[in-house]
Residue frames as qw, qx, qy, qz and C-alpha x, y, z in Angstrom:
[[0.728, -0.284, 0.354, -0.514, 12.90, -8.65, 5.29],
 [0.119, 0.378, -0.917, -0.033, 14.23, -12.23, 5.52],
 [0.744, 0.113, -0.474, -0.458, 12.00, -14.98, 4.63],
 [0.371, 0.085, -0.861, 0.337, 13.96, -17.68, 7.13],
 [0.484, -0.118, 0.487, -0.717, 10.56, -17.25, 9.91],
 [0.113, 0.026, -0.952, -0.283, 9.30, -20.51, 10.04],
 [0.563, -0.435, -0.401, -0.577, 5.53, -21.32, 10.08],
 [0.656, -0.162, -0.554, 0.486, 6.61, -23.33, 13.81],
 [0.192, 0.171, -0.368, 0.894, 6.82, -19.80, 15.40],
 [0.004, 0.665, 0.646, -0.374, 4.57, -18.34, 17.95],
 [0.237, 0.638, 0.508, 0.528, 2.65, -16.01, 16.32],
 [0.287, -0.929, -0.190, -0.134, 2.15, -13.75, 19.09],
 [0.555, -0.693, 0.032, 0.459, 5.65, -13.06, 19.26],
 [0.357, 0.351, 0.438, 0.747, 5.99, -12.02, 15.39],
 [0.226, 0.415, -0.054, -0.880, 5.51, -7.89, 14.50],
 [0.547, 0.492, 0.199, -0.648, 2.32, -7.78, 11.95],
 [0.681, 0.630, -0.283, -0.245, 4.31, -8.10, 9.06],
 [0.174, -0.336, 0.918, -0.114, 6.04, -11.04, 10.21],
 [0.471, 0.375, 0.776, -0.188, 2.50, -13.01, 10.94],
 [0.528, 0.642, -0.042, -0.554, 1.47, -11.32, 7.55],
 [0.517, 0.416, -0.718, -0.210, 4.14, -13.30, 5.45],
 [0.194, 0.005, 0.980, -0.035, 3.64, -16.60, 7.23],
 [0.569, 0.335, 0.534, -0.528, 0.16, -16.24, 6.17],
 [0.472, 0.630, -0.327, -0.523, 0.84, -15.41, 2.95],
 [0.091, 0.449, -0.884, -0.092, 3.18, -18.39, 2.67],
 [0.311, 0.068, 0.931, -0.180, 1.01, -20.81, 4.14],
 [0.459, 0.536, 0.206, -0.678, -1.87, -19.10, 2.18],
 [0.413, 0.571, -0.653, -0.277, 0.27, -19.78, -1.45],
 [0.205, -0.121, 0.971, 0.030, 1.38, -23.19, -0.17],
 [0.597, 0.326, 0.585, -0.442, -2.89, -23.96, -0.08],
 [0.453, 0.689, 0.120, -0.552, -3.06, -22.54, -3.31],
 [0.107, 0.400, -0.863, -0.290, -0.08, -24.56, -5.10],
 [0.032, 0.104, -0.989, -0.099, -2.21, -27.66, -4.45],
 [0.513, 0.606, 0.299, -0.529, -5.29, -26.21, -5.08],
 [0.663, 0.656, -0.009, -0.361, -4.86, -25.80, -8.43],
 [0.029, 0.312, -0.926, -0.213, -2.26, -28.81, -8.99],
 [0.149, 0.241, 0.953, -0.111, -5.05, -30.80, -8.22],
 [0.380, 0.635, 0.205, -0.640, -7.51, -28.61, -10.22],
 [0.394, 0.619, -0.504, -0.457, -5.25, -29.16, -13.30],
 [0.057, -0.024, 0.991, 0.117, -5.25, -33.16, -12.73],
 [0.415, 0.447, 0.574, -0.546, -9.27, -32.78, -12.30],
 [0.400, 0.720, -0.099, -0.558, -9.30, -30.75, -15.64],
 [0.869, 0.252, 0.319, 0.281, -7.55, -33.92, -17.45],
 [0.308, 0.937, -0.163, -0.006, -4.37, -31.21, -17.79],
 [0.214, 0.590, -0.773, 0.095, -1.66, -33.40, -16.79],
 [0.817, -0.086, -0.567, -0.058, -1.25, -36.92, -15.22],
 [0.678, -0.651, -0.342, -0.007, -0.83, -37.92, -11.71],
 [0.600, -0.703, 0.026, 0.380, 2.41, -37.30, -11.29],
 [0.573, 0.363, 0.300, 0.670, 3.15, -35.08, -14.11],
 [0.002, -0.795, -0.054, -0.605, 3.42, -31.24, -14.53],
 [0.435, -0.213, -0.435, 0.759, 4.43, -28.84, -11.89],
 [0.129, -0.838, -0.514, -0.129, 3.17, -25.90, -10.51],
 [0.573, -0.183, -0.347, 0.720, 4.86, -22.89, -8.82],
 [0.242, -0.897, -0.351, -0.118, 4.30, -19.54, -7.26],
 [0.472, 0.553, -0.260, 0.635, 6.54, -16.55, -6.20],
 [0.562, -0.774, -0.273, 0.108, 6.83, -15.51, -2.53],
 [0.059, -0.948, 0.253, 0.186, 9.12, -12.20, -2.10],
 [0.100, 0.771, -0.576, -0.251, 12.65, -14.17, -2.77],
 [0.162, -0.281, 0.943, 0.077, 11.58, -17.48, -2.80],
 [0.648, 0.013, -0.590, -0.482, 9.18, -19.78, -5.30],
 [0.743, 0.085, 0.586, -0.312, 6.81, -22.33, -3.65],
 [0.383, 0.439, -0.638, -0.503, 6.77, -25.24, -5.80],
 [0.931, 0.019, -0.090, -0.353, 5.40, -28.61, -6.40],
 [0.253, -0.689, 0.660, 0.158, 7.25, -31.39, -5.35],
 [0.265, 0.439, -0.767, -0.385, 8.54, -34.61, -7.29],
 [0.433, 0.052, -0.862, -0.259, 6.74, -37.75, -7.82],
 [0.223, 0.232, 0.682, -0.656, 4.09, -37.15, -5.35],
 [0.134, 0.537, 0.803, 0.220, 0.28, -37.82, -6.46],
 [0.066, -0.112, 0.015, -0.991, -0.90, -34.21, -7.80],
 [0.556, -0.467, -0.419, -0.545, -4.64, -34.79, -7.42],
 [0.619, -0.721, -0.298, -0.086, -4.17, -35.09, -3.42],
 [0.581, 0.258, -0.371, 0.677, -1.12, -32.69, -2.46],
 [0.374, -0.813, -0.420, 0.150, -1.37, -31.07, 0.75],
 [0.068, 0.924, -0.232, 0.295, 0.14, -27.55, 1.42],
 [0.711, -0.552, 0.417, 0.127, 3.02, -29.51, 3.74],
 [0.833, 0.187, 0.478, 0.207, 4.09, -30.98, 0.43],
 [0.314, 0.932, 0.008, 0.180, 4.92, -27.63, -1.21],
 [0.683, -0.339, -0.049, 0.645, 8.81, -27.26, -1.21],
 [0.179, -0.956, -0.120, 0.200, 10.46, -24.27, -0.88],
 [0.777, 0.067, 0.137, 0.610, 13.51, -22.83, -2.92],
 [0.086, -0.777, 0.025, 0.623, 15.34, -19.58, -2.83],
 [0.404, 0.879, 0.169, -0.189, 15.51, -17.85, -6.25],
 [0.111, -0.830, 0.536, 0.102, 18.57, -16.30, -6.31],
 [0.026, 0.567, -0.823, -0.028, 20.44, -19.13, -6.28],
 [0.859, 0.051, -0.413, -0.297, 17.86, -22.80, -6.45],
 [0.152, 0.231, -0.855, 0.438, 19.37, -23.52, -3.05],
 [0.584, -0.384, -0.695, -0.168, 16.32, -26.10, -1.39],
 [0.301, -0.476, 0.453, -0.691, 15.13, -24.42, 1.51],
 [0.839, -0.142, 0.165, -0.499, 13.04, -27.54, 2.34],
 [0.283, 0.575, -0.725, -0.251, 15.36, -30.28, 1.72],
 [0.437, -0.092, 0.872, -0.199, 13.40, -33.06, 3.21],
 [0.644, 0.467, 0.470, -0.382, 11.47, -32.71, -0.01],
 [0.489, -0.088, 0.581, 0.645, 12.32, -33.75, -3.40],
 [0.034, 0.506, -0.271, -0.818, 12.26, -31.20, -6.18],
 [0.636, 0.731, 0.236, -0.076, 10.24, -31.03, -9.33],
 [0.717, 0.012, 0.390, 0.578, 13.08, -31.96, -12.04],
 [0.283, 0.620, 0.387, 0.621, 11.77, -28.37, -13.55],
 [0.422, -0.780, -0.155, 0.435, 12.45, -26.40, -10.32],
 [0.571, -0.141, 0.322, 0.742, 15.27, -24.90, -12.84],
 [0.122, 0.582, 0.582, 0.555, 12.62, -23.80, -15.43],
 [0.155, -0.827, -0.505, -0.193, 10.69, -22.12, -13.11],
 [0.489, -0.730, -0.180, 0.442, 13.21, -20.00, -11.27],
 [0.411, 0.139, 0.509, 0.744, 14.71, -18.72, -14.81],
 [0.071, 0.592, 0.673, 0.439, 11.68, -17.65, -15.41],
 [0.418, -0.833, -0.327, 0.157, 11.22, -15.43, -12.27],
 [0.705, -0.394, 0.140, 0.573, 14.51, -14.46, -12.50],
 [0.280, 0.079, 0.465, 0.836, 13.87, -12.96, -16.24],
 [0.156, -0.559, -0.289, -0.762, 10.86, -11.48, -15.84],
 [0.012, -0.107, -0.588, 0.802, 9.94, -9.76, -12.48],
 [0.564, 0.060, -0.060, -0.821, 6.07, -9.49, -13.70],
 [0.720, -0.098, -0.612, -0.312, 5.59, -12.93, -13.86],
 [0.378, -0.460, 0.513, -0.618, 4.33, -14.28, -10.27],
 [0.789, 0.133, 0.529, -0.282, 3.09, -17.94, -11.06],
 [0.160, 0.363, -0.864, -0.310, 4.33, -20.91, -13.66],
 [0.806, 0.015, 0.452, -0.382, 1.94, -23.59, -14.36],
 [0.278, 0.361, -0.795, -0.401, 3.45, -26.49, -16.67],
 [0.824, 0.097, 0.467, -0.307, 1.11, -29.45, -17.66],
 [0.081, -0.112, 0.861, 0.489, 0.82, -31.97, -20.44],
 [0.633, 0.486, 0.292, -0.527, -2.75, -31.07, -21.65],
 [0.691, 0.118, 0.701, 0.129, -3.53, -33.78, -24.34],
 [0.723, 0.450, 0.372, 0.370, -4.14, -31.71, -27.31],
 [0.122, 0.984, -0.131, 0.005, -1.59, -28.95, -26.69],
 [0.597, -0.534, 0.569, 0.185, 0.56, -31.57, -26.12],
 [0.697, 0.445, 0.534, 0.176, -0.61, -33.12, -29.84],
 [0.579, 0.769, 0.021, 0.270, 0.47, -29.94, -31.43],
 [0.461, -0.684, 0.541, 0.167, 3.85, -29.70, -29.27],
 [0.546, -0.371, 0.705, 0.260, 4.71, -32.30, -31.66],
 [0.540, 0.731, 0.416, 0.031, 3.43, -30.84, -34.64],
 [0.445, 0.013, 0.289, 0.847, 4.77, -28.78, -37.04],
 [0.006, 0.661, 0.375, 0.650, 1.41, -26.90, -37.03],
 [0.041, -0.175, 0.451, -0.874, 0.76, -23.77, -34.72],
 [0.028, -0.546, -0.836, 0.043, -2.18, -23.24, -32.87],
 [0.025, -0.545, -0.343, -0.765, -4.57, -20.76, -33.66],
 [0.228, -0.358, -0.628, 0.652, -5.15, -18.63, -31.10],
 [0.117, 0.182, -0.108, -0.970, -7.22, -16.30, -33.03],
 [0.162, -0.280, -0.829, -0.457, -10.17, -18.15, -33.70],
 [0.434, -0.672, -0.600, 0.022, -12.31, -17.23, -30.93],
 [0.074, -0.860, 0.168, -0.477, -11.76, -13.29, -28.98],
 [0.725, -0.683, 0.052, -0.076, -10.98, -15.09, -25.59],
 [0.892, -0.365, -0.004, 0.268, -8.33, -16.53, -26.57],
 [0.350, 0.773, 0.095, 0.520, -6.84, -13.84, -28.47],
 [0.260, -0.834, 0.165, -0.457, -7.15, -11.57, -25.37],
 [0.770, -0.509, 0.338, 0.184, -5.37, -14.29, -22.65],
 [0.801, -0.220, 0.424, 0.360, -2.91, -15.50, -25.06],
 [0.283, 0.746, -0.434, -0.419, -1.75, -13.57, -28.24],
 [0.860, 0.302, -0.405, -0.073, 0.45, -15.94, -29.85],
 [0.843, -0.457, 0.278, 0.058, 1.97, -18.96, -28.17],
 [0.199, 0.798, -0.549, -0.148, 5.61, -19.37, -28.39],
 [0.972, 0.141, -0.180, 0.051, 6.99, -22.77, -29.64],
 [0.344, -0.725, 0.593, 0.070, 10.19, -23.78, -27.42],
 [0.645, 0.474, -0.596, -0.068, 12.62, -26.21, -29.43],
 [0.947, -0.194, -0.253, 0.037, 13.35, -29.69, -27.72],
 [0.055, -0.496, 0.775, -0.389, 15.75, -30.22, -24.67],
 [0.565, -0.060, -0.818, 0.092, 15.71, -32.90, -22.81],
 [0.553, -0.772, -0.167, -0.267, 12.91, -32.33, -19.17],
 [0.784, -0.495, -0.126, 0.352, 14.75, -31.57, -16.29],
 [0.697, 0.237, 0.113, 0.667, 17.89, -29.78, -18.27],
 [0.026, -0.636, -0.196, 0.746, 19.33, -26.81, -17.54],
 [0.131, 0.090, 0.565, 0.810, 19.43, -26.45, -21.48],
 [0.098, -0.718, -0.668, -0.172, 15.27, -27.21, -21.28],
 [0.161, -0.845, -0.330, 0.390, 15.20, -23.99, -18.53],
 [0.355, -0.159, 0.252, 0.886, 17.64, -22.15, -20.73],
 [0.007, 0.171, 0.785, 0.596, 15.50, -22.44, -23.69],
 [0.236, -0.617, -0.750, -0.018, 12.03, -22.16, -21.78],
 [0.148, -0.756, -0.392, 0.503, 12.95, -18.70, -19.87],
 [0.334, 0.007, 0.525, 0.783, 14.25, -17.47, -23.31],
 [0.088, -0.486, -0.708, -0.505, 11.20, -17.74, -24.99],
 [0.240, -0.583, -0.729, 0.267, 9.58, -16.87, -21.93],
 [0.234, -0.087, 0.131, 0.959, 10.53, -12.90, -22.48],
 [0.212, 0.115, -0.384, -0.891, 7.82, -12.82, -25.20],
 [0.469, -0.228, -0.726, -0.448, 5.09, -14.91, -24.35],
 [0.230, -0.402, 0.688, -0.559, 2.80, -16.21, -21.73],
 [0.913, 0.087, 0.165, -0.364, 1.79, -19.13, -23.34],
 [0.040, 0.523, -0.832, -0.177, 4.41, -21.93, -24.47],
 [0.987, 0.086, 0.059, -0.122, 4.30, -25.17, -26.26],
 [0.379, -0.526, 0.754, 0.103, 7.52, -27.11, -24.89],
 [0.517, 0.441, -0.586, -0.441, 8.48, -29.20, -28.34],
 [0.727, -0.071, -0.637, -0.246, 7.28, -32.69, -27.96],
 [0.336, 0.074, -0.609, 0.715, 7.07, -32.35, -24.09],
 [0.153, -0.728, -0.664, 0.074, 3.80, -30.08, -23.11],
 [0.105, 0.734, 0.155, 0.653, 3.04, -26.41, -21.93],
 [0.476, -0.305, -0.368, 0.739, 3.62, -23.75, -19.91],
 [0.146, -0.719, -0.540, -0.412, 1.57, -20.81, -18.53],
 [0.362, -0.067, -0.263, 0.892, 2.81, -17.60, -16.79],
 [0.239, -0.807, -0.406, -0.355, 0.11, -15.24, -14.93],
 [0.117, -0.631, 0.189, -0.743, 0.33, -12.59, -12.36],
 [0.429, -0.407, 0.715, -0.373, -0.86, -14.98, -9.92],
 [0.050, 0.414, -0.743, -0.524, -1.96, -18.37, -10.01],
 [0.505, 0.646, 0.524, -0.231, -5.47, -18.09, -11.21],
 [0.535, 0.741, -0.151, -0.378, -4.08, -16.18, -14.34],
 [0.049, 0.367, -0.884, -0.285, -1.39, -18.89, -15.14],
 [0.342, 0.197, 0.901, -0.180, -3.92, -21.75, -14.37],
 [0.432, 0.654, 0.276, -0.557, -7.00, -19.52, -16.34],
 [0.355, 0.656, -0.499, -0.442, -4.21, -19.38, -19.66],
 [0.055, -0.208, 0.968, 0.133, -3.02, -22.96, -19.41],
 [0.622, 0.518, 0.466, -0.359, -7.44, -23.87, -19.60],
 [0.351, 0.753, -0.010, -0.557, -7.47, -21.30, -22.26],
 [0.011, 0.666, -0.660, -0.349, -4.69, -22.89, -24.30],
 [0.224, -0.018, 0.964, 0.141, -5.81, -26.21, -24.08],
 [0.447, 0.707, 0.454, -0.307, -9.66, -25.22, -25.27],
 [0.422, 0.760, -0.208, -0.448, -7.80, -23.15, -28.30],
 [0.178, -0.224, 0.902, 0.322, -5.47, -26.43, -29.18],
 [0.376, 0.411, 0.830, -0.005, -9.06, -28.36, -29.45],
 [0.463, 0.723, 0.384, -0.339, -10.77, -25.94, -31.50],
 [0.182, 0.710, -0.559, -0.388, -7.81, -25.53, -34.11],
 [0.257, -0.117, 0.951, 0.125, -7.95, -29.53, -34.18],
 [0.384, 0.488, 0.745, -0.244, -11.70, -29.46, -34.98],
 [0.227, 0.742, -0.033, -0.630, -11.52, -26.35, -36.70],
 [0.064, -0.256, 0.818, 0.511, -10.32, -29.11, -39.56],
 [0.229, 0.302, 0.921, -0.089, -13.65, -30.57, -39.62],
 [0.110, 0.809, 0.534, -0.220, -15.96, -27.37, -39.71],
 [0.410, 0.625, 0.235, 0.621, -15.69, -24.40, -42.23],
 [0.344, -0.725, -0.415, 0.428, -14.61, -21.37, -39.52],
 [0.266, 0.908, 0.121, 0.299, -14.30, -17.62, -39.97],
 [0.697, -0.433, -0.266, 0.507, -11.84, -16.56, -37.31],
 [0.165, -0.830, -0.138, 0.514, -10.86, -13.11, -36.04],
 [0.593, 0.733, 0.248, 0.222, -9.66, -10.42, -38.68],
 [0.587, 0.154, -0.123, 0.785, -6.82, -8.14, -38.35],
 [0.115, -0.518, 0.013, -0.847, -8.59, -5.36, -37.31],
 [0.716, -0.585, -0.054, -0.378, -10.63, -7.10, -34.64],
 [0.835, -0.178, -0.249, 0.457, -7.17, -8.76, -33.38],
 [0.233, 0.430, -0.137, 0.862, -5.89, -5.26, -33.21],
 [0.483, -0.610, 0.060, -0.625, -8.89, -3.86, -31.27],
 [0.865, -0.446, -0.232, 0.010, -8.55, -6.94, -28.68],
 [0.727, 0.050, -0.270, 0.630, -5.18, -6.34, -28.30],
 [0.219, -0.445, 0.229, -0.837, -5.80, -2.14, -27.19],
 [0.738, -0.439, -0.257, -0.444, -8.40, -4.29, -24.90],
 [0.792, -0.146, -0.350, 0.477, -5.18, -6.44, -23.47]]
């Protein structure tokens, strides 16, 4: 089924499942800038930082470039074909990490949603040399296992997307080396739910210097994990 129906058509001359995927599409678009502008709310990235993105049968919705994320409208969502990162929407400029995310889709067919941000302290240990503990607390245990650490590229690069869907294999949490993170979910309340999760387990590994903590044991990381 070919993706090229444009929201513009008359609905009442589309079969079911025609008017089904425009909905869907226009449905996703809402939902890209729903929760871009959820994740500027949440103090997870800056106005016109991070990206967002979302799968739609062969082609990713995505956030576009240097627009103000805290007030994007679903019109603003561009549109790129997988396969090949050819700009279906070309009156809109790309998110310099349109690359990243379509790697990512591209290597893992389970992953349906990308959320990248610069969340302040997951961004503090991006440029650390220490990890974060994701084991201190069951929740995060169970969303995130451990978070893979992606080695500097330069944003934007294909090297960065090389390097980002690499990693991406084995995780669905990332910390992008002095640069920020990146959160892969089934849709994209579970990418948006991990990238929370990630930044709440940076802060409590930062604090966790302060206060004497006990944190999960091998066996109870085992049992969460039969729970995952």
């Amino acid at each position: 089924m070919s993706f090229s129906v444009t929201a513009s058509a008359n609905r009442n001359d589309l079969r079911p499942c025609d008017r089904i995927m425009i909905m869907d599409k226009e449905e996703l678009r809402q939902q890209v800038a729903l929760f871009m502008a959820r994740c500027y709310a949440r103090g997870l990235t800056t106005a016109t930082g991070g990206n967002i993105s979302v799968r739609c049968g062969e082609i990713m919705l995505i956030t576009p470039s240097g627009k103000d994320k805290a007030s994007l409208s679903p019109e603003d969502i561009a549109e790129v074909r997988i396969a090949d990162g050819k700009n279906l929407t070309p009156d809109k400029k790309l998110s310099i990490e349109s690359g990243m995310h379509r790697l990512i889709y591209l290597r893992r067919s389970d992953a349906w949603a990308v959320v990248h941000c610069h969340p302040l302290f997951a961004s503090l240990f991006s440029a650390s040399e220490e990890a974060i503990d994701t084991s201190l607390i069951a929740e995060s245990w169970f969303l995130l296992d451990n978070v893979e650490k992606v080695s500097y590229a330069l944003m934007g690069t294909e090297r960065l997307a090389e390097e980002v869907s690499r990693s991406a294999m084995h995780a669905n949490a990332l910390l992008l080396e002095n640069h920020g993170a990146l959160a892969i979910g089934k849709d994209l309340l579970s990418a948006f739910d991990r990238m929370e999760c990630l930044e709440q387990a940076a802060k409590l590994t930062y604090l966790s210097k302060a206060v004497r903590v006990r944190g999960l044991n091998s066996e109870e990381r085992a049992e969460i994990a039969c729970m995952r």
